[in-house]
C-alpha positions as CSV (number, residue, x, y, z in Angstrom):
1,X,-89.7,25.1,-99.8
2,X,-89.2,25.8,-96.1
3,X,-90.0,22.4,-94.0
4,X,-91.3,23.8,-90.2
5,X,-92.6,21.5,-87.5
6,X,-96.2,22.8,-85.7
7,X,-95.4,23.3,-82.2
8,X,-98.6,21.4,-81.4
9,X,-97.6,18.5,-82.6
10,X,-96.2,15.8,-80.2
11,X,-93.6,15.2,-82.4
12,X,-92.1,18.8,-81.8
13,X,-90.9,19.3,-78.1
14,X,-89.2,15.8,-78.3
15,X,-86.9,16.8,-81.5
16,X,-86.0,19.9,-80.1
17,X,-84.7,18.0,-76.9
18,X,-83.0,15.1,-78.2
19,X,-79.7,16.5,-78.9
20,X,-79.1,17.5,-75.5
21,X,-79.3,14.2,-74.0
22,X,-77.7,15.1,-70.7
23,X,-77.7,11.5,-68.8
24,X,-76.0,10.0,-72.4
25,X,-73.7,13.0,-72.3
26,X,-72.6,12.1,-68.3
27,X,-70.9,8.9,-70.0
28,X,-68.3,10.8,-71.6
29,X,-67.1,11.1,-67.7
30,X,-67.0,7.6,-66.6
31,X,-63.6,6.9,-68.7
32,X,-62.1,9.9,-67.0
33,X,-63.3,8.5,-63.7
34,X,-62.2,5.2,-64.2
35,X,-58.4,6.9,-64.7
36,X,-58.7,8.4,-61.9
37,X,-59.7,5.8,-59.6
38,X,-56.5,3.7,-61.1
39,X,-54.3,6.6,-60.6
40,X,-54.8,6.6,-56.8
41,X,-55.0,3.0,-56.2
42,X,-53.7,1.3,-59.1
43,X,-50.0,1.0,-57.9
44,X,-51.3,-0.7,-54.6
45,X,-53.3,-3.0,-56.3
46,X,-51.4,-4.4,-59.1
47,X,-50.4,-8.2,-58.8
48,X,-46.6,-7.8,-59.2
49,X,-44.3,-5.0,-58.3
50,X,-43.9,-1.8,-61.0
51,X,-40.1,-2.1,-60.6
52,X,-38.8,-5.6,-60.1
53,X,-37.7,-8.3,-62.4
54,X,-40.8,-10.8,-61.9
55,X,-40.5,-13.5,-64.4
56,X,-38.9,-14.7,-67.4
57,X,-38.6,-12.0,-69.8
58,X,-40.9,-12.1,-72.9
59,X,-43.5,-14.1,-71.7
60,X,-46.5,-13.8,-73.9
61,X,-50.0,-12.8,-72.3
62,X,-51.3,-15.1,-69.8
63,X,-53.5,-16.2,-66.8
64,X,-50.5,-15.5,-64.5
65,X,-49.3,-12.1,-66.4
66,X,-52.3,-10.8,-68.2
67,X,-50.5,-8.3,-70.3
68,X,-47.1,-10.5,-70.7
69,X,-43.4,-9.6,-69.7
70,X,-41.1,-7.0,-71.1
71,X,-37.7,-7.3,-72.2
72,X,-36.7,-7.0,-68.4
73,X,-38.7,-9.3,-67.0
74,X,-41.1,-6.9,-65.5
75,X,-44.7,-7.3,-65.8
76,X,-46.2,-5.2,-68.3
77,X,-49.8,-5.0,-66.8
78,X,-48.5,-3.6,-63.5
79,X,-46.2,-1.6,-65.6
80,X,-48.9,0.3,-67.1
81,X,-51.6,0.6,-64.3
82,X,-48.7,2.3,-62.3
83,X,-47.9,4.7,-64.9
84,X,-51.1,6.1,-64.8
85,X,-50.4,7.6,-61.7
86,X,-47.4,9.3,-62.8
87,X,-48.8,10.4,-66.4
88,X,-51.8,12.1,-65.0
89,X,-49.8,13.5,-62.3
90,X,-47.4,15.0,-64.7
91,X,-50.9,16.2,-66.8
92,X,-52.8,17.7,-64.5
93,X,-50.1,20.0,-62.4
94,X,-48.9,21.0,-66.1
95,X,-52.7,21.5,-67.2
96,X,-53.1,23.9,-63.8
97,X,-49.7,25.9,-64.0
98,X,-50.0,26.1,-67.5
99,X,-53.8,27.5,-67.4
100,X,-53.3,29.7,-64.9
101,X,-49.7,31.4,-65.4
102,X,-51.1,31.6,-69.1
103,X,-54.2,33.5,-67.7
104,X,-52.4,35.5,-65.9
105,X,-49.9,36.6,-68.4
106,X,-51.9,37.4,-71.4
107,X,-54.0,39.5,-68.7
108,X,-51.1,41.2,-68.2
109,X,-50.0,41.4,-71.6
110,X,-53.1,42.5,-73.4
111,X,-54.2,45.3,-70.7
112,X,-50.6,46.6,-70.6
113,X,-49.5,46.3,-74.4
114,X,-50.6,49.6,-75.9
115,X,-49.6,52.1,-73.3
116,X,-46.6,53.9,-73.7
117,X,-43.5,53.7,-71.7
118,X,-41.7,50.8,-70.2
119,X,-44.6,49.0,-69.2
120,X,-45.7,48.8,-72.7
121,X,-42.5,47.9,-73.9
122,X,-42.0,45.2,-71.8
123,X,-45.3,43.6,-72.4
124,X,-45.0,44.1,-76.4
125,X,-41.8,42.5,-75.7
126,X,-43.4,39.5,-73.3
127,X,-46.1,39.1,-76.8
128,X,-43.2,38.8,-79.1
129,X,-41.7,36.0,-76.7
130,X,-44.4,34.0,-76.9
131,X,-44.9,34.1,-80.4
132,X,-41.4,32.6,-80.5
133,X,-42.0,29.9,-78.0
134,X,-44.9,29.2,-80.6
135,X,-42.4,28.9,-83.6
136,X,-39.5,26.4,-82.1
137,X,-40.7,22.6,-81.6
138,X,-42.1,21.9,-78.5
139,X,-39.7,18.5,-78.2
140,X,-36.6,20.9,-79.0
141,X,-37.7,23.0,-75.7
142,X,-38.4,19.9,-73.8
143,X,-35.0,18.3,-74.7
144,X,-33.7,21.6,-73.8
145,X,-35.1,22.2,-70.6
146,X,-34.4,18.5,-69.4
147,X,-30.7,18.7,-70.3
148,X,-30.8,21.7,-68.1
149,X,-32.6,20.5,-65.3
150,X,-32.4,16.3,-65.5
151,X,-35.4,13.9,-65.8
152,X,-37.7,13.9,-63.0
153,X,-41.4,15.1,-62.4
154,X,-40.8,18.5,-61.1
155,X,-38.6,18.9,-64.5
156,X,-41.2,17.6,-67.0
157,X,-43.9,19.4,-65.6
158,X,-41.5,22.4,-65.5
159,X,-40.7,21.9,-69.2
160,X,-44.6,21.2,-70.3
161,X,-45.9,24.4,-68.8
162,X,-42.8,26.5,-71.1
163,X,-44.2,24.5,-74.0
164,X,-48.0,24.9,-73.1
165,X,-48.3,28.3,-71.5
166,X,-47.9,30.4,-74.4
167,X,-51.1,29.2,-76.4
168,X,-53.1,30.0,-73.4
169,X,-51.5,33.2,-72.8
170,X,-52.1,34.2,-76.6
171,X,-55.9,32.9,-76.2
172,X,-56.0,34.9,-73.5
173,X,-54.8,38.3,-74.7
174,X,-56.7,38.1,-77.6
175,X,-60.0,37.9,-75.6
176,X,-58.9,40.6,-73.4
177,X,-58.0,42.7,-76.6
178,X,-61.3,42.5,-77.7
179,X,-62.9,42.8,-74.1
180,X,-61.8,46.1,-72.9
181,X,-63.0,47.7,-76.2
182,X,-66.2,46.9,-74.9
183,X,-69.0,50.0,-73.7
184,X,-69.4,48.1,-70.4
185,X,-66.3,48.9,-69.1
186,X,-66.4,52.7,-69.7
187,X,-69.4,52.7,-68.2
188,X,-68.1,51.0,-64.8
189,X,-65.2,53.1,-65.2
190,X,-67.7,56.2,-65.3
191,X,-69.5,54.9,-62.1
192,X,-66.0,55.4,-60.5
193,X,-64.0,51.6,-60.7
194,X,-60.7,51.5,-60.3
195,X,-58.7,49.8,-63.1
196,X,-58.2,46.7,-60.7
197,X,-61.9,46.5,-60.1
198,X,-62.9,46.9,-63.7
199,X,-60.3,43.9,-64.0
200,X,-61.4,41.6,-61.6
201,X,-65.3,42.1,-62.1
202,X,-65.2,42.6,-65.7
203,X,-61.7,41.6,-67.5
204,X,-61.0,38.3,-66.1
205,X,-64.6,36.6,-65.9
206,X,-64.5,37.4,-69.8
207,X,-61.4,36.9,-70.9
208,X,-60.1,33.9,-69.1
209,X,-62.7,31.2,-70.6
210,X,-60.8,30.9,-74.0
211,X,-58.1,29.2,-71.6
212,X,-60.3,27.3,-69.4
213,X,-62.2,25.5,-73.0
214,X,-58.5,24.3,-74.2
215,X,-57.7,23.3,-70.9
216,X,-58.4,19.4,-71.7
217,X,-56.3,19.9,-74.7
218,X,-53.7,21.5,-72.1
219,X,-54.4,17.7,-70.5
220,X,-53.9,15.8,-73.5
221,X,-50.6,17.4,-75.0
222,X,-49.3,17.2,-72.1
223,X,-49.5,13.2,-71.6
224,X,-48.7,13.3,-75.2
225,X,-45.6,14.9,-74.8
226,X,-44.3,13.1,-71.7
227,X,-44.8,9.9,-73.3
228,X,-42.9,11.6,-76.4
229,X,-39.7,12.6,-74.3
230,X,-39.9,9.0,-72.8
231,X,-39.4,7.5,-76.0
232,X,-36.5,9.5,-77.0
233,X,-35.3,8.3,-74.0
234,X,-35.3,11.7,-71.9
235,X,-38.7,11.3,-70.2
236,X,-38.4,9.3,-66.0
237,X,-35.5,7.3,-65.3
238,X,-36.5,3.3,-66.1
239,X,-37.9,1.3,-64.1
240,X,-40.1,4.0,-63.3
241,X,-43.3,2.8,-64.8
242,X,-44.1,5.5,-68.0
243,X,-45.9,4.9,-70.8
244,X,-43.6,6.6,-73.5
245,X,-40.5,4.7,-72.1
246,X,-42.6,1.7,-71.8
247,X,-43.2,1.6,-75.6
248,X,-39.7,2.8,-76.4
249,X,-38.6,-0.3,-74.3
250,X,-41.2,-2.8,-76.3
251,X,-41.1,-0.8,-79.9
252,X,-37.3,-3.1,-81.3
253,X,-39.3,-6.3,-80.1
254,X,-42.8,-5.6,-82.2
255,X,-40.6,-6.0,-85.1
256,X,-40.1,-10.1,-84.1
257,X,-43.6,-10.7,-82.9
258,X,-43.1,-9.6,-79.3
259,X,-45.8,-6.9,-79.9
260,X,-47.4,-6.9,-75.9
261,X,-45.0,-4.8,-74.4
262,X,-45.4,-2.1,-76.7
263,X,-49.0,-2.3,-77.5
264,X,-50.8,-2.1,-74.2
265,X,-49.3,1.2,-73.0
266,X,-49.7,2.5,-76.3
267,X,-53.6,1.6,-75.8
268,X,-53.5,3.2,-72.0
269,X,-51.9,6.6,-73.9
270,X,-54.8,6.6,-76.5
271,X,-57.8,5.8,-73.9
272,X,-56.7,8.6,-71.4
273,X,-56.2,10.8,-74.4
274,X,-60.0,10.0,-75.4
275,X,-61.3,10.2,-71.8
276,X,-59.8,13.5,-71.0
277,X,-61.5,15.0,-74.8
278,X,-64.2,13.5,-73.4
279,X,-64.4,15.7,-70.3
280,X,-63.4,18.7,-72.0
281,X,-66.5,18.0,-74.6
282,X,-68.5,17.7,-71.8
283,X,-67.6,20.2,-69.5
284,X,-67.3,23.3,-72.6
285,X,-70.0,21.5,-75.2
286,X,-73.0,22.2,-77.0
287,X,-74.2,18.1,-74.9
């Protein structure tokens, strides 16, 4: 038995609409705002300096040092409002350069990869490249490209768009595979496009949204990963406030009760990672 609702009934207009809830959906945002805001004034407001030795070391949680001391000293909860700065910073020029670049090389490849010739050849070869980059461990590449290049922003972000480029060039280059199949381009091509018109006005626009969707995820693995090369002790230089060297620092005290140092940039990792899938949801979801 088939269950349908009579339009004319009050009832009706108001189930269709509740799943959309657009102001409840605008909260997914205010997390993401909220990081924001700390990233560009958090290090000016913090209580104690990021960097200096400020008490006693281990002191638990407290009216003077909310989130304790670390093993150094330093206060933990300016500790991890100042690495927001740098972990976002580190995210978001990785998320752009990775987007793009990725963008513009499975453009590239997938318009290029079935003609004959050297151009072909190259980008078949560029496709079999990334499927490799795919294969090996993104840590392995990190750990790689730091030993080449040393620890510093520039080099991580450097390191996170190798390891986060080719997924977005793949997604790409499968879109644009299945795009310029389509009849609307031989049409444009009859009314007399060039090839570089038909790609800006008809490639691009719709092949390039694959990338922009898993661009929060871009976000996310990247703060992910830099707080993984900080813990293996290859992320930014201590005392540079960092979340991933911030637990690695707190992680051999958990084990005797000393668990603050540890747990609250863990918990500043896990929100941002929330709040940025929060935007994403927003920005690309069915809300």
């Amino acid at each position: 038995m088939t269950l349908t609702l009579d339009p004319g009934t009050p009832s009706a207009p108001a189930e269709r609409r509740r799943p959309r809830r657009p102001g409840f959906a605008s909260v997914a945002l205010v997390p993401a705002a909220i990081l924001l805001l700390l990233a560009v004034v958090g290090p000016v407001v913090v209580p104690f300096s990021p960097v200096e030795v400020v008490d006693r070391p281990d002191l638990m949680p407290g009216a003077t040092h909310w989130f304790g001391t670390d093993s150094a000293g330093m206060d933990v909860f300016s500790r991890t409002i100042a690495a927001t700065r740098n972990n976002l910073l580190i995210g978001l020029i990785t998320t752009v350069l990775a987007t793009s670049l990725g963008i513009l090389v499975g453009l590239t490849v997938g318009m290029n990869e079935s003609r004959r010739g050297p151009v072909g050849t190259l980008a078949r070869g560029i496709s079999r490249a990334l499927d490799l980059a795919q294969a090996v461990p993104a840590i392995i590449i990190g750990l790689v490209l730091i030993a080449f290049f040393g620890a510093t922003i520039p080099s991580l972000t450097l390191a996170l768009t190798v390891i986060l480029l080719p997924n977005q060039a793949r997604l790409v280059r499968t879109e644009v595979l299945r795009v310029r199949g389509e009849a609307f381009l031989d049409a444009a091509r009859i009314s007399g496009d060039s090839e570089l018109a038909l790609i800006a006005k008809h490639v691009l626009p719709n092949s390039s949204w694959p990338a922009l969707e898993n661009a929060s995820l871009v976000f996310g693995s990247a703060i992910v990963l830099t707080a993984g090369l900080g813990f293996l002790g290859v992320g930014l230089h201590p005392p540079t406030p960092e979340w991933g060297s911030m637990i690695a620092i707190g992680a051999p005290g958990a084990a005797s009760g000393r668990w603050w140092s540890a747990l609250f940039p863990a918990i500043a990792l896990a929100l941002t990672v929330f709040a940025v899938s929060g935007v994403g949801r927003r920005l690309f979801g069915d809300d």
